[in-house]
C-alpha positions in Angstrom: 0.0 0.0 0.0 1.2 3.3 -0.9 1.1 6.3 1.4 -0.9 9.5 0.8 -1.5 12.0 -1.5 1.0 13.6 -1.0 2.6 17.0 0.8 0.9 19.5 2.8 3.4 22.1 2.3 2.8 24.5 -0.4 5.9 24.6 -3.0 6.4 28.5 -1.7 7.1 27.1 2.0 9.1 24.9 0.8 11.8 27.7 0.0 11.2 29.1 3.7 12.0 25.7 4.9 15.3 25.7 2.9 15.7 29.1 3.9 16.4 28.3 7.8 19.2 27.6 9.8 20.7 24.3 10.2 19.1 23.7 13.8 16.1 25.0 12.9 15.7 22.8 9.4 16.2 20.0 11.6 14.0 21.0 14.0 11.3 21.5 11.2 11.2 18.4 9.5 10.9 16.2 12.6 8.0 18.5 13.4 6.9 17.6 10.1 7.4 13.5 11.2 5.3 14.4 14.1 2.5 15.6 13.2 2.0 13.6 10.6 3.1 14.8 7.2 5.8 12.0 6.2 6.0 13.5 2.5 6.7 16.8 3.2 9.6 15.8 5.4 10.9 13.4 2.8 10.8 15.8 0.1 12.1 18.8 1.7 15.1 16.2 2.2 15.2 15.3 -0.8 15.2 19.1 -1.9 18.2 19.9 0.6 20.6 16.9 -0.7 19.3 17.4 -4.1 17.8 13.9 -4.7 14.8 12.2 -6.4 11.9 11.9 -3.7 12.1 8.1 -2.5 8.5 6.0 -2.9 7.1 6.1 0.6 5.3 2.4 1.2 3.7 0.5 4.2 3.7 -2.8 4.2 6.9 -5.3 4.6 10.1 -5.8 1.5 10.2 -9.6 0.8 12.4 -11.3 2.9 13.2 -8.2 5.3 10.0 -9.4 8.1 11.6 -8.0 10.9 12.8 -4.7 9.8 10.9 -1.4 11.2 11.6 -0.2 7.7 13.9 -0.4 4.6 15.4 1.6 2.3 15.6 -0.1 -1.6 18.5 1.5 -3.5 17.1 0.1 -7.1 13.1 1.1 -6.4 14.3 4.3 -4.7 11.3 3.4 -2.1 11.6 3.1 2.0 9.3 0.3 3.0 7.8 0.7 6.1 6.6 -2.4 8.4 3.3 -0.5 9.6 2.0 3.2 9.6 3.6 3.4 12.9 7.0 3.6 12.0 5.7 5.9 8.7 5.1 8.8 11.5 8.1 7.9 13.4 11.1 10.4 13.1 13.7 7.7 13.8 12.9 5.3 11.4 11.9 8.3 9.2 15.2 10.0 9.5 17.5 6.6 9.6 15.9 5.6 6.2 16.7 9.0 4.7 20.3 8.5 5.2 20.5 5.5 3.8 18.8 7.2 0.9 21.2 10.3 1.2 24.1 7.9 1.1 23.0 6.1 -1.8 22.7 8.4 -4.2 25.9 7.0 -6.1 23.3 4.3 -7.3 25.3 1.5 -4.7 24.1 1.5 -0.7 27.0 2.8 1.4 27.0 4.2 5.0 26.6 1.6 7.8 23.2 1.6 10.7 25.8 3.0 13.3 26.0 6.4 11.3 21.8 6.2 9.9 21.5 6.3 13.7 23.7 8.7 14.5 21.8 10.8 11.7 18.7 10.1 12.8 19.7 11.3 16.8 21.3 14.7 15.3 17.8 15.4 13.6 15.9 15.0 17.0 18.5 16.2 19.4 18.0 19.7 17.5 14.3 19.7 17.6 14.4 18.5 21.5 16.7 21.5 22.1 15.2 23.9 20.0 11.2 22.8 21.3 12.6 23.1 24.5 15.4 25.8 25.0 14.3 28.4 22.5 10.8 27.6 22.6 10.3 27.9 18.8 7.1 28.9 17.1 6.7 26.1 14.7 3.9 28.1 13.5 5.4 30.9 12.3 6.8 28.3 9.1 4.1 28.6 7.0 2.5 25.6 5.8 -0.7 24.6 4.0 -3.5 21.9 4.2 -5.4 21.4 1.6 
């Protein structure tokens, strides 16, 4: 099963998003995880390490049963076991590097560094949510 419709941020927020600090950009897009818009995270990714947009998927890759989710390097696609893990900014963000890392066409990094990745991304939204008190709000998005 394939996920959504697609983003909820507006092509002109998208530029804002690009526009903000390091902290703050990774602040944003687990914000984005969070409350449940997977694609724009994913693309605004995508955007910033100038790749094509990976397939976002629930359900399980063949032979890969116990994995919360995977990336596939030839389908450019990140599987994820359940809707859970689709909405969670670990798995999200872990995925994302593998896809970062492969953009050579071959998969290269190892699950040490996806982690580490993945932790740098919400570390700087648990210090910037908490110590700056950031107004998420003021980056404009837009439901449709």
């Amino acid at each position: 099963m394939e996920q959504g419709s697609g983003s909820s941020v507006n092509s002109d927020s998208f530029e804002d998003f690009l526009l903000l600090d390091q902290p703050r950009f990774k602040a944003a897009i687990v914000k984005l995880i969070l409350t449940k818009d997977t694609e724009s995270a994913v693309e605004l990714l995508s955007r910033k390490y100038r790749l094509r947009v990976p397939k976002l998927e629930i359900g399980h890759t063949k032979g890969k049963k116990t994995a919360l989710a995977v990336y596939s390097v030839s389908a450019n696609s990140i599987s994820f076991a359940d809707q859970n893990y689709f909405f969670d900014p670990f798995v999200v963000l872990h995925e994302m590097y593998h896809c970062i890392r492969s953009s050579s066409g071959h998969h290269r990094g190892t699950e040490k560094n996806a982690d580490r990745f993945a932790l740098d991304y919400i570390e700087n939204y648990s210090r910037i949510e908490t110590t700056f008190r950031f107004d998420f709000s003021a980056i404009p998005t837009n439901v449709d």
